[in-house]
LUMSE-831647 format. One line per field, with one value per residue: residue number from 1; residue in three letters; chain; x, y negated, z negated of N, C-alpha, C in turn. Coordinates in steps of 0.001 Angstrom, whole numbers. Atoms other than C-alpha are relative to their C-alpha. Layout:
# residues N
nr (NUM	...)
rest (ala	...)
kette (A	...)
nxx (X	...)
nyy (Y	...)
nzz (Z	...)
caxx (X	...)
cayy (Y	...)
cazz (Z	...)
cxx (X	...)
cyy (Y	...)
czz (Z	...)
***
This chain:
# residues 329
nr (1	2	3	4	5	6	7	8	9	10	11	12	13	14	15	16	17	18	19	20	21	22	23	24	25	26	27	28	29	30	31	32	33	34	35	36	37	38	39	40	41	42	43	44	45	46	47	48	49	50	51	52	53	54	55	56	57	58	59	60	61	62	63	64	65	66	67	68	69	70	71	72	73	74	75	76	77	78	79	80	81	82	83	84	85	86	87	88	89	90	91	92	93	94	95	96	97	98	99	100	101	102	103	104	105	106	107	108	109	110	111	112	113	114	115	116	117	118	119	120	121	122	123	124	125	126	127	128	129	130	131	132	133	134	135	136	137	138	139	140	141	142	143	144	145	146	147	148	149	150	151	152	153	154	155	156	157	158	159	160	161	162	163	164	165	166	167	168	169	170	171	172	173	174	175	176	177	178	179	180	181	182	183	184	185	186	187	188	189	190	191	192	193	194	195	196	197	198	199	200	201	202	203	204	205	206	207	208	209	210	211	212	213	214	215	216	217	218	219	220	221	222	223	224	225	226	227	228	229	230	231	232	233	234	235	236	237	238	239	240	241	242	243	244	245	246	247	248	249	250	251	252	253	254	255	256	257	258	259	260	261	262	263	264	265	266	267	268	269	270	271	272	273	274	275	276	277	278	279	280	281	282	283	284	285	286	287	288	289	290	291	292	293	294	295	296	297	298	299	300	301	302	303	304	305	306	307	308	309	310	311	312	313	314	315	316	317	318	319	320	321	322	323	324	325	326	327	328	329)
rest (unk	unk	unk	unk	unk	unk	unk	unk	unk	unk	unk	unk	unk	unk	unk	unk	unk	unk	unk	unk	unk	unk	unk	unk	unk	unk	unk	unk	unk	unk	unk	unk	unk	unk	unk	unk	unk	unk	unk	unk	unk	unk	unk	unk	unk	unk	unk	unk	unk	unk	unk	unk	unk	unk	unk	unk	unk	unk	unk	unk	unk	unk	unk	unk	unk	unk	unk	unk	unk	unk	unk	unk	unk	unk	unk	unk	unk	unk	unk	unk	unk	unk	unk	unk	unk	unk	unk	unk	unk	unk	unk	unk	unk	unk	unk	unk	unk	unk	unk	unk	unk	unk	unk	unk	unk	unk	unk	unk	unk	unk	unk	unk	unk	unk	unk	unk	unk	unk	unk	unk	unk	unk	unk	unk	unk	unk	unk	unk	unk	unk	unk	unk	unk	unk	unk	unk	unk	unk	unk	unk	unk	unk	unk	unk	unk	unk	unk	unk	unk	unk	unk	unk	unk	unk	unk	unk	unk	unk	unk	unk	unk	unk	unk	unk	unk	unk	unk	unk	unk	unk	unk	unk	unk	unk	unk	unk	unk	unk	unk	unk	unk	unk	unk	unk	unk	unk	unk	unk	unk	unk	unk	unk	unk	unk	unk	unk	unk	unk	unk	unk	unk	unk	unk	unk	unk	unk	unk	unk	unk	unk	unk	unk	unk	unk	unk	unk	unk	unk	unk	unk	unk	unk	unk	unk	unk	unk	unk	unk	unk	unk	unk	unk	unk	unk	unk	unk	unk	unk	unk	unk	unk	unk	unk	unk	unk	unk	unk	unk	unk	unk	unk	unk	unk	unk	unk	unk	unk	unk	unk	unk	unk	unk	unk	unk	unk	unk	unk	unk	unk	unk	unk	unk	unk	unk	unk	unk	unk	unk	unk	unk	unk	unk	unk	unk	unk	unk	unk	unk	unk	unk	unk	unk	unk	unk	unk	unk	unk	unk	unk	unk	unk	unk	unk	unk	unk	unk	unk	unk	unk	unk	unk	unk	unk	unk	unk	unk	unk	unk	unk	unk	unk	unk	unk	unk	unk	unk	unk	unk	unk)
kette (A	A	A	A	A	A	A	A	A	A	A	A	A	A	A	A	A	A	A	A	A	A	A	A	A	A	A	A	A	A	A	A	A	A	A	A	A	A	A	A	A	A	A	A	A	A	A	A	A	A	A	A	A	A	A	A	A	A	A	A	A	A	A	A	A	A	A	A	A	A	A	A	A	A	A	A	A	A	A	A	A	A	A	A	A	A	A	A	A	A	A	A	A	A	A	A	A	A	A	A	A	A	A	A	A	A	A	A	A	A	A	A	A	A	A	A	A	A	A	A	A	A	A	A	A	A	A	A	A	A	A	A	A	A	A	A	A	A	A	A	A	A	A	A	A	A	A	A	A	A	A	A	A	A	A	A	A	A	A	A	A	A	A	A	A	A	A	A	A	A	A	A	A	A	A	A	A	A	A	A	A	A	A	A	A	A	A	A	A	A	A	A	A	A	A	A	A	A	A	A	A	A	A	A	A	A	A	A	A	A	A	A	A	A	A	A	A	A	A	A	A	A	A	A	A	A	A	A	A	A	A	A	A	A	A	A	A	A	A	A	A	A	A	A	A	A	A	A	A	A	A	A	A	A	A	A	A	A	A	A	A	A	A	A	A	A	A	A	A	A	A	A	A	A	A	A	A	A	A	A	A	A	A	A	A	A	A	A	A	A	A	A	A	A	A	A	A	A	A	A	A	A	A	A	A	A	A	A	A	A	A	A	A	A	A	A	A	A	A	A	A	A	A	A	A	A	A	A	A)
nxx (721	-38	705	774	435	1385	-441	665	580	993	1165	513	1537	155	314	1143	1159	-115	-360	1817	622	6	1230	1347	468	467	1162	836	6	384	-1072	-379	-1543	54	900	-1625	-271	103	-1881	-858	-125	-1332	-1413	40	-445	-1545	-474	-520	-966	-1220	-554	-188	-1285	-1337	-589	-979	-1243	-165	-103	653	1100	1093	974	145	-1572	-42	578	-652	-1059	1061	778	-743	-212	-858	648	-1222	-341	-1527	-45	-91	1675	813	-843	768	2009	55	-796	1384	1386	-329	-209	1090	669	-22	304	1374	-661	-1056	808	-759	-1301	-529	-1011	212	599	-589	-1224	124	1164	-1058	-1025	1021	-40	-1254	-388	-273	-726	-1281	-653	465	1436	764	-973	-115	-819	-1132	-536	718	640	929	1473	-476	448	-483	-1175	-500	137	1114	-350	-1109	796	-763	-1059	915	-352	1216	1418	482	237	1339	1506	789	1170	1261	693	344	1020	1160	932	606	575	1672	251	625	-839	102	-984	-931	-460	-1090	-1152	-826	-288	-1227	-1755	-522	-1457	-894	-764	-1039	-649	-585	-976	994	1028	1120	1088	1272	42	319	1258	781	-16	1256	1815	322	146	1389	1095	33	880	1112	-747	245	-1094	-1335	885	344	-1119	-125	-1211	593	-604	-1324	-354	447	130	-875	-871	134	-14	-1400	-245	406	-1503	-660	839	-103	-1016	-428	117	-144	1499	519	1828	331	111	919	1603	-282	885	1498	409	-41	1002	1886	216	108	1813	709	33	571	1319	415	-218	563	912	4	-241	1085	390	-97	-399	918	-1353	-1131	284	489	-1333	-909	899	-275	-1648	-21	-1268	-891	-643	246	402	980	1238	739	784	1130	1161	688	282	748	-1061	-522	-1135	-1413	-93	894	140	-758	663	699	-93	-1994	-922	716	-661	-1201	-6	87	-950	587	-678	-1383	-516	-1001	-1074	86	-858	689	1515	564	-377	1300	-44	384	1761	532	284	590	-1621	37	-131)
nyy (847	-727	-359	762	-802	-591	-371	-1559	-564	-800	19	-1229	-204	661	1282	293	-203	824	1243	-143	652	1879	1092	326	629	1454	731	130	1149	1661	1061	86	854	926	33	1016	-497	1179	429	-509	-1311	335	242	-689	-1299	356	-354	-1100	-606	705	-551	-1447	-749	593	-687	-1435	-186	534	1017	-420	664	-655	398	1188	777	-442	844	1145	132	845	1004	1313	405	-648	-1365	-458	-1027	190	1020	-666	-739	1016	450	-522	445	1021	-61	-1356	787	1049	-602	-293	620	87	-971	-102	439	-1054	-1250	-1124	-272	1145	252	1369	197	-1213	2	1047	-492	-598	1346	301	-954	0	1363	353	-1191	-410	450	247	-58	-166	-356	-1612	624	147	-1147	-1661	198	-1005	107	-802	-212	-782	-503	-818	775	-473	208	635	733	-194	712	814	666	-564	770	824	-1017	-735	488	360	-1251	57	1118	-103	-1104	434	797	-1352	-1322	-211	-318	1091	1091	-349	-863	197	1063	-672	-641	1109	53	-1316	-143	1587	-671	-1217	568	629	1204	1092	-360	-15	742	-841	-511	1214	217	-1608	776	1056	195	-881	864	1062	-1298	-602	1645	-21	-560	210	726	-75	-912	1415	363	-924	-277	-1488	410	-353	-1895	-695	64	-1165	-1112	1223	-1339	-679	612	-432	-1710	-189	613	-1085	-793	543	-20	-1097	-842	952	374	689	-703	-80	1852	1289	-532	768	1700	169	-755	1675	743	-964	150	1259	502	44	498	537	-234	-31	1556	1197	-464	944	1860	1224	-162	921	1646	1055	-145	272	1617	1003	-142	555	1184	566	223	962	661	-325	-1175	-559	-1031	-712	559	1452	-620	-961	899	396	-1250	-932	-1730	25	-2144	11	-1740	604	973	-261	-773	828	1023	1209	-680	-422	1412	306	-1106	685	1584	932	445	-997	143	1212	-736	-1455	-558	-696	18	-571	1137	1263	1032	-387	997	-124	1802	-66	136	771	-1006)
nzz (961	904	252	1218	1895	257	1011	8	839	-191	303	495	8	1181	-256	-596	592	197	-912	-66	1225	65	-650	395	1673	-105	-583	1132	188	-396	-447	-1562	-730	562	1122	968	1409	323	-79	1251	351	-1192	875	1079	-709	-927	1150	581	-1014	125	1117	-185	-425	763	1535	-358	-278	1758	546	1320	49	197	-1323	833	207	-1813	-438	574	-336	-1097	784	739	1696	625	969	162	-1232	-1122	-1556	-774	-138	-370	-1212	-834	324	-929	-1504	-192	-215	-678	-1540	-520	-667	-1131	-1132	-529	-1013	-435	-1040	237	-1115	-296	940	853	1009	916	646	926	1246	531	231	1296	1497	797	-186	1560	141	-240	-1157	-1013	-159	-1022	-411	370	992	-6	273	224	954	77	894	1470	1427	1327	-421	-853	-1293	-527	-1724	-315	-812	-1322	105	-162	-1696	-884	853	-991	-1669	1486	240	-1366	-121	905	-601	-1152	138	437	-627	-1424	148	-86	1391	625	640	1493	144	-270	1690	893	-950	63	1310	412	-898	854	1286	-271	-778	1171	-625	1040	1415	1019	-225	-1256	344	14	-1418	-1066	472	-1069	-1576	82	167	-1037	-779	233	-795	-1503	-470	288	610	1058	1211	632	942	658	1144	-252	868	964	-28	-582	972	619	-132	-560	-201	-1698	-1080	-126	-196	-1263	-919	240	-675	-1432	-35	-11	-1599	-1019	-483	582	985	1711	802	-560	540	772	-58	-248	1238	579	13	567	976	47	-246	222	1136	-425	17	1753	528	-516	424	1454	-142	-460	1069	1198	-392	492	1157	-511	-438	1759	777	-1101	431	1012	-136	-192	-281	1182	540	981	784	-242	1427	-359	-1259	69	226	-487	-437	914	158	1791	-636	-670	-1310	-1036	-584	-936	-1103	-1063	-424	98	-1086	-1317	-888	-296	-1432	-1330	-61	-230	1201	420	1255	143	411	-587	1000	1280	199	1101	589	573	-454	-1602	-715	-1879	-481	-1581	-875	-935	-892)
caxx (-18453	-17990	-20253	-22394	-22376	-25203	-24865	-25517	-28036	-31258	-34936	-36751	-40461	-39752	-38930	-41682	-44146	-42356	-42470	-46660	-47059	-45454	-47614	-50656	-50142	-49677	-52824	-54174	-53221	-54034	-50413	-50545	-47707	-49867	-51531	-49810	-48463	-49175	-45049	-45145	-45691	-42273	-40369	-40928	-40222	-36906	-36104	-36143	-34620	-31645	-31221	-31652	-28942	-26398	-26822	-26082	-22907	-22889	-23891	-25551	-27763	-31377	-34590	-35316	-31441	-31531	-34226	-33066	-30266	-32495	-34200	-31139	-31342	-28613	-27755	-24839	-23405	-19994	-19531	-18679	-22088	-23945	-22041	-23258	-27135	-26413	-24744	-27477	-30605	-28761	-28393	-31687	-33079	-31578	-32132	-35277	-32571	-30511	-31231	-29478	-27348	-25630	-22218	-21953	-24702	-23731	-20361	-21936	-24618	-21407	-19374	-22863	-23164	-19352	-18448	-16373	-15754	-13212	-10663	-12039	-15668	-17250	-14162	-13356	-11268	-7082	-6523	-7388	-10003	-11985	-14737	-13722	-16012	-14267	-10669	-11553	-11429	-15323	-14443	-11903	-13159	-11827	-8808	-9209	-7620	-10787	-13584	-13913	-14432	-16763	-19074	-19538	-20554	-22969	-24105	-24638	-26827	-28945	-29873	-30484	-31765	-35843	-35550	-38309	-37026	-37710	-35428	-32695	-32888	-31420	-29256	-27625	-27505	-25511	-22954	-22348	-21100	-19450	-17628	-16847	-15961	-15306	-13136	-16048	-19629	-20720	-23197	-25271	-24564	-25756	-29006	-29990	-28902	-31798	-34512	-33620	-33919	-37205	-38642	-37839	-40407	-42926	-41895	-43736	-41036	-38566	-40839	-40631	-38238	-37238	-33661	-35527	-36074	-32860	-31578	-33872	-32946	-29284	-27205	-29091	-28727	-24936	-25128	-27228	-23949	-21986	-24236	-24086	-20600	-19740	-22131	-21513	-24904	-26946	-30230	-30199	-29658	-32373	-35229	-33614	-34465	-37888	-38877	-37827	-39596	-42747	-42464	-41781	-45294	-46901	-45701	-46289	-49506	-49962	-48492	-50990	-53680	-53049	-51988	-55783	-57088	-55426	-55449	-58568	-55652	-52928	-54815	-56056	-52539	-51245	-54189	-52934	-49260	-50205	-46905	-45272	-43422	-45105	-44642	-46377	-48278	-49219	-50548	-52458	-53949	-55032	-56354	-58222	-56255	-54971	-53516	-49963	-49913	-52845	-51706	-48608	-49940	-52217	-51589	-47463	-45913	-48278	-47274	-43574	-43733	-45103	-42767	-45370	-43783	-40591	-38479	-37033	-34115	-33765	-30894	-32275	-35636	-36182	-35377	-37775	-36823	-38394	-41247	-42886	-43309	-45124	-41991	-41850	-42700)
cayy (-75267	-74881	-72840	-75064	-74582	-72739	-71898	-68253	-67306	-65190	-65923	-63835	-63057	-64400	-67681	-68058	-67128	-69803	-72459	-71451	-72017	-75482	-76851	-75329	-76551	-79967	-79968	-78641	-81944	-84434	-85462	-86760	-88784	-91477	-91328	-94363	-93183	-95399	-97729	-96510	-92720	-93537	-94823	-92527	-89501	-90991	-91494	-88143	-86991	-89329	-88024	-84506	-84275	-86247	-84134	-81028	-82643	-83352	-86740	-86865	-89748	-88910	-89615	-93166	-94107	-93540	-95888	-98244	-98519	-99278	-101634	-104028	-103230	-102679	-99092	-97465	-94803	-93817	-96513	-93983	-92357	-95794	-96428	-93679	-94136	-97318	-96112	-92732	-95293	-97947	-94640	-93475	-96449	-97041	-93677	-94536	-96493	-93389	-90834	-87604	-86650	-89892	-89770	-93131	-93336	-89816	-91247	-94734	-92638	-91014	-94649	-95458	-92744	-93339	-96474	-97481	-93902	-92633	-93834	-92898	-93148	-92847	-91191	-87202	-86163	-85871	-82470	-78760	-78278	-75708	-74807	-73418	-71444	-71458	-69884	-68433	-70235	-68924	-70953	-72164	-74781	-74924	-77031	-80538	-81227	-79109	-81269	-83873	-81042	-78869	-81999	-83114	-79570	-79460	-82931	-82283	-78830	-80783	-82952	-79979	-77912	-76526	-75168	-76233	-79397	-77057	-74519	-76451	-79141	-76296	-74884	-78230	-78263	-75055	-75613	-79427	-77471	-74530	-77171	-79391	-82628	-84905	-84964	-85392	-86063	-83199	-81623	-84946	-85525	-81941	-83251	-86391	-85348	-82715	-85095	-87378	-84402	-83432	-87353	-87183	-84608	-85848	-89061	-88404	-85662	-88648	-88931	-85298	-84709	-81115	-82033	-81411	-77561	-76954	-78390	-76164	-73493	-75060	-71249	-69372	-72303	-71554	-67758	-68147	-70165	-67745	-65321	-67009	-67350	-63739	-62501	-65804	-66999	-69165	-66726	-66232	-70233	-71569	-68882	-70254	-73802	-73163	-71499	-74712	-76955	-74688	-75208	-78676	-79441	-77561	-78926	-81852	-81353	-80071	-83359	-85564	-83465	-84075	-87802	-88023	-86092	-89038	-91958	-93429	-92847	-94099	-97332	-98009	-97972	-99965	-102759	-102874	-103594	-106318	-108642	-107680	-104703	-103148	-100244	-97031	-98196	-101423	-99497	-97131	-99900	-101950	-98184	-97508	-94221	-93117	-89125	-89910	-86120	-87493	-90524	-89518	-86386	-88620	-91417	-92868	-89429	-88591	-93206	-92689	-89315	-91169	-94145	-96245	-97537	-97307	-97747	-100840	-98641	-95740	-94985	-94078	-92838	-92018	-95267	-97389	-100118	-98493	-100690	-99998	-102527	-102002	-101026	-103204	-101437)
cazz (18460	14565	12810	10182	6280	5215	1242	338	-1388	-1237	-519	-3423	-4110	-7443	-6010	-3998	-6547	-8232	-5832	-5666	-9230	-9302	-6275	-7936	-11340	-9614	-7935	-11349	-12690	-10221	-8826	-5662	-3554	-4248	-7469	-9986	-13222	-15672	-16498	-20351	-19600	-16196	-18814	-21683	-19211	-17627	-21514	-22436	-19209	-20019	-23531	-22594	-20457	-22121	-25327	-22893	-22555	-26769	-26673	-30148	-29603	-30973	-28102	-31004	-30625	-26555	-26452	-28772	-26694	-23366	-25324	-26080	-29685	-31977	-32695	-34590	-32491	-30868	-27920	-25885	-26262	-26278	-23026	-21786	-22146	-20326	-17494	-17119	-17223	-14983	-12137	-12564	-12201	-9014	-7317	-5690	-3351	-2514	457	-1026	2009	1995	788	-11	-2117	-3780	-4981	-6198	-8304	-9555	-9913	-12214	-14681	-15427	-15100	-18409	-18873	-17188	-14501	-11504	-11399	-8127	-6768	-6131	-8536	-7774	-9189	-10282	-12776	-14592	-17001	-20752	-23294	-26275	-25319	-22320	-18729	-17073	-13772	-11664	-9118	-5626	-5177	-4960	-1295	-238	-2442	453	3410	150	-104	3791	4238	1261	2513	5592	5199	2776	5484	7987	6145	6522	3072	584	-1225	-4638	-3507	-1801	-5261	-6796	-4202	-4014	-7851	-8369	-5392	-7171	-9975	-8244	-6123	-9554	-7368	-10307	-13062	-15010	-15230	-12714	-14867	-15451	-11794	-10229	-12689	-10976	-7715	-8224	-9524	-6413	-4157	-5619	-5133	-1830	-1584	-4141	-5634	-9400	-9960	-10358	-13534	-14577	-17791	-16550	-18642	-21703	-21158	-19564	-22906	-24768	-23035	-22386	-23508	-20296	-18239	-18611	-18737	-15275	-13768	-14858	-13372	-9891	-9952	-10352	-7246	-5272	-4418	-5819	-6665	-10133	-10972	-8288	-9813	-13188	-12418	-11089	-13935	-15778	-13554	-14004	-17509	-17549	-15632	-17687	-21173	-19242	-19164	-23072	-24020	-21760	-23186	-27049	-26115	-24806	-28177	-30500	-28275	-30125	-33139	-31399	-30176	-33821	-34802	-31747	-32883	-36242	-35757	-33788	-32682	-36300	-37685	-40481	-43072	-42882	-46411	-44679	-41444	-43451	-45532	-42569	-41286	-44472	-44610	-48132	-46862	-45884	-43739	-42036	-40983	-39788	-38060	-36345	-35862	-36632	-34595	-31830	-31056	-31446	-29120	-26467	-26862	-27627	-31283	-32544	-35880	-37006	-38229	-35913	-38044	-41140	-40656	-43933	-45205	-47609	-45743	-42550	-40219	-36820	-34469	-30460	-28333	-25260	-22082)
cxx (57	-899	-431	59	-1031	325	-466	-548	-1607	-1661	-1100	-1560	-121	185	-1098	-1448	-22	-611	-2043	-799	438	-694	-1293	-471	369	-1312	-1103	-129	-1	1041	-104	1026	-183	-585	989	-173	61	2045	-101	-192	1783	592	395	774	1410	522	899	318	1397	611	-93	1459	893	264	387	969	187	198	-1141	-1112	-1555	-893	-326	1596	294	-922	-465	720	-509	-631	1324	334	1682	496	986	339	1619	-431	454	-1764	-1275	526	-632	-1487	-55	7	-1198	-1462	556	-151	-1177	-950	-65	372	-1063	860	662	-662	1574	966	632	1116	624	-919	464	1161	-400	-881	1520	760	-706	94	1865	1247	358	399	932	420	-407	-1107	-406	838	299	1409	1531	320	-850	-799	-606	-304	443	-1376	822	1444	-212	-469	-1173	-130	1280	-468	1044	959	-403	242	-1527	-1244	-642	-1015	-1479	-1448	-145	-654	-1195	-746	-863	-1065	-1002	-1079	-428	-1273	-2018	-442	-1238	1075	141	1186	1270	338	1318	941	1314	528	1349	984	744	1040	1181	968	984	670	645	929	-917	-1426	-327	-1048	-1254	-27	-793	-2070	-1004	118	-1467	-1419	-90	-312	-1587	-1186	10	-1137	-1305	524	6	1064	976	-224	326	1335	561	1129	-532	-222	877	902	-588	483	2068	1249	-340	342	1692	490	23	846	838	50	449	1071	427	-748	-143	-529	-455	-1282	-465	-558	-1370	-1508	361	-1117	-1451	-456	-193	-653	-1471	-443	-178	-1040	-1131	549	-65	-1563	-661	-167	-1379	-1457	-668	177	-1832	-1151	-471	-174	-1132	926	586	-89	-587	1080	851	-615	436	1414	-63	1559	976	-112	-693	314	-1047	-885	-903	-849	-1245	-1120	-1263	-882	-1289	68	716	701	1132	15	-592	249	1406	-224	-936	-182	1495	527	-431	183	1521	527	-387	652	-782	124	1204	552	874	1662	391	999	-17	-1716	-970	224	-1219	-548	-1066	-1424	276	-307	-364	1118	-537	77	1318)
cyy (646	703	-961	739	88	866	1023	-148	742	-258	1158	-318	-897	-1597	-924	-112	-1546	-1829	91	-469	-1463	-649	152	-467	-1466	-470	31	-1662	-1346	-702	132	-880	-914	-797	-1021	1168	-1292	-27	695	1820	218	77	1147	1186	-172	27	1348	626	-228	544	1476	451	-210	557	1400	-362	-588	-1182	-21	-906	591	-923	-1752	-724	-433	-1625	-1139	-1000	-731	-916	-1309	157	907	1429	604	2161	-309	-781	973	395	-1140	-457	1015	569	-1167	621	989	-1146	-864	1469	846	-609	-541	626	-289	-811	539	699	1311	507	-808	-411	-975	-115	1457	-461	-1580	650	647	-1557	-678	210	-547	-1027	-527	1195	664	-871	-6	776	-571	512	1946	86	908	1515	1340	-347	1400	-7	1132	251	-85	-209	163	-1226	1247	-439	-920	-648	0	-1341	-1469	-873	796	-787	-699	767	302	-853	-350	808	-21	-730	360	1010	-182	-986	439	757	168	844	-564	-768	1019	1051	-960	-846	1089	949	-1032	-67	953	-98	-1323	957	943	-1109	-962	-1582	-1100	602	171	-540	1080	419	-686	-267	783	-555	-664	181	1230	-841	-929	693	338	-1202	-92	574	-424	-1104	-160	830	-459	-389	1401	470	1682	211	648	1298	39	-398	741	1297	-18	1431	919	-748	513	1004	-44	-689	469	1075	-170	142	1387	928	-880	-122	-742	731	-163	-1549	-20	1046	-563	-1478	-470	416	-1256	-822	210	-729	-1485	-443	563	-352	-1599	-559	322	-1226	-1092	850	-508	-1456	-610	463	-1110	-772	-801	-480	-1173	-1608	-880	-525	-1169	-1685	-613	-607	-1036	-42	1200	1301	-102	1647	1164	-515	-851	535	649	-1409	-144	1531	426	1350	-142	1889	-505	1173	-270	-910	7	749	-655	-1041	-415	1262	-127	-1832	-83	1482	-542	-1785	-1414	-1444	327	-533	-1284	381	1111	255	982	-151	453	-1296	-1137	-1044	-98	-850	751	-1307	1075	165	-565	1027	-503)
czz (-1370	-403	-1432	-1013	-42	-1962	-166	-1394	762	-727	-800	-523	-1540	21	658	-1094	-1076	271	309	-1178	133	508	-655	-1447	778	478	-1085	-1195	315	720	1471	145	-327	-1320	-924	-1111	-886	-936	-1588	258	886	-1292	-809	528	194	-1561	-366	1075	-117	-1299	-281	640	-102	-1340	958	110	-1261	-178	-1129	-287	-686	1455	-770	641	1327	223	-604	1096	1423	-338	-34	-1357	-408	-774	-541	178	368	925	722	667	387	1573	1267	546	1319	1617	614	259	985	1434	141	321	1298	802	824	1522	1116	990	-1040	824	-129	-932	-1129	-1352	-1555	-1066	-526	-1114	-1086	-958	-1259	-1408	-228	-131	-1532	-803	-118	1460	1120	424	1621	1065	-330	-604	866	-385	-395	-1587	-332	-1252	-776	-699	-1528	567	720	1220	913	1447	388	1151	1328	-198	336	1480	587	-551	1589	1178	-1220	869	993	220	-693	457	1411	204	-987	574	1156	-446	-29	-948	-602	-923	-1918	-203	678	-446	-538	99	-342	-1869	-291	765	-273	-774	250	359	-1075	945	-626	-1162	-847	-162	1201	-784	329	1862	1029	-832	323	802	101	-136	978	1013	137	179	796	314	-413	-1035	-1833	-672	49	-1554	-964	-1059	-8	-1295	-1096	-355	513	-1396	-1247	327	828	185	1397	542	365	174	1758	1117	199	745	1850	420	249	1644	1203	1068	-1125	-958	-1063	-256	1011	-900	-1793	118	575	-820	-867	314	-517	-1317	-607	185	-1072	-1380	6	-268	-1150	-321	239	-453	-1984	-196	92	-1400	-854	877	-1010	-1701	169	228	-1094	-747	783	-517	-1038	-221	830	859	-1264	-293	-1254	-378	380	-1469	809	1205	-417	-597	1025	877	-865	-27	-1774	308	451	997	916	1009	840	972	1421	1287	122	1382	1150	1205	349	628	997	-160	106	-1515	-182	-1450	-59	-524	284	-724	-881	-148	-865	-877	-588	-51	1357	470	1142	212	1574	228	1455	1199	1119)
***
């Protein structure tokens, strides 16, 4: 009988301690399996999850232009880049469908994100590949007659395995990339196959914009691949990416803190804008505000950080032309 894939790497005190803080900063904030979230904080999150990890792969979109672009509205942008907003929100909205082991679904989440892209989207890719800094070649991916065998294995020991889902998210993450299965589009791929991984276990962290620090912090994330690569194991990266989630919950949690500061702000602002797009002049008016610093500080950013306004000209947001208007949940 063969012997089963089992990916190497090493259970460390630092992951654990990890994997202790995350559950207890969730229970510090209340998330249970079944607790709702209210649909404009979902969206807002999946937002900036979507435009986090499409600028790690230098799509230049801003978080306004991203969700323009989800919106329907008109936005000027490479079509490439608007193309690929689409395609990223179209496959995270229909992960909640997917089981993670399930090849099939693996290679349509793939067929999603890159659909209009490149040639062959949802398909492993045909030839040898590897990963450039600069001049120098940092990896060389296994050949691509072995991809198929690669990902049954992977597959298959993600649906064995008695790992926690926090550590074997980002087991599965790092051997995506080692393995490189696509021509293109693994990064964003190794991404969502993580945040569908991690809903499995608790469905709110389908919600959680982790993307966002790993794009803050986007030069280690690449060192720590690097890293992995050279003592071929995963360690380094998965205490990496818990670290990240960590951080994520709890800036998380800043956010929904100052959100509940201004809301009496936020909802004075939401009142006055009505149906129609107005001016920041015309806002403050109906506001009885006369401080411009104020009223942005307050009130205009702290609504178009939580995606609860947006710019009639995400373009030029300095523009004298510029209105807010309610953004549609």
């Amino acid at each position: 009988m063969p012997t089963l894939y089992t990916p190497p790497f090493t259970l460390t005190s630092k992951m654990l301690h990890f994997v202790a803080e995350i559950s207890a900063e969730m229970g510090r904030q209340g998330l249970r399996a079944e607790s709702p979230m209210a649909p404009t904080l979902r969206r807002g999150n999946r937002l900036k999850s979507i435009q986090a990890s499409l600028a790690i792969e230098n799509n230049s979109l801003s978080l306004e232009q991203v969700t323009a672009v989800v919106a329907g509205r008109r936005v000027l942008g490479p079509p490439q880049e608007i193309q690929e907003v689409r395609n990223a929100f179209a496959a995270y909205e229909a992960m909640e469908g997917w089981k993670p082991w399930t090849e099939k679904h693996f290679l349509a989440a793939h067929r999603l994100l890159m659909q209009g892209l490149v040639g062959a989207a949802g398909r492993y890719r045909q030839g040898g590949v590897g990963i450039a800094q600069g001049t120098q070649i940092v990896h060389v991916a296994p050949p691509a007659a072995r991809v198929p065998g690669l990902m049954k294995d992977l597959l298959g020991w993600l649906k064995r395995t008695d790992a926690h889902p926090l550590i074997s998210s980002c087991v599965f993450h790092y051997e995506l990339e080692f393995i490189h299965p696509f021509a293109d589009g693994n990064g964003r791929m190794g991404r969502l196959w993580q945040t569908l991984i991690l809903s499995t276990w608790h469905p709110l962290l389908a919600y959680l914009p982790v993307e966002t620090v790993i794009r803050a912090r986007q030069t280690e994330y690449y060192q720590v691949l690097a890293a992995s690569d050279r003592q071929g194991n995963s360690t380094l990266f998965i205490e990496f990416i818990l670290s990240a989630l960590l951080q994520a919950l709890r800036e998380g949690s800043a956010t929904d803190q100052v959100s509940d500061q201004v809301s009496d702000q936020v909802r004075a602002l939401l009142k006055c804008l009505g149906t129609k797009p107005a001016s920041a002049l015309e806002c403050m008016r109906k506001l009885g505000l006369s401080h411009r610093p104020t009223f942005r500080k307050n009130y205009l950013q702290p609504a178009l950080d939580a995606g609860l306004i947006e710019r009639t000209l995400p373009d030029k947001p300095n523009s004298r032309l510029q209105k807010y208007r309610r953004r549609e949940v």
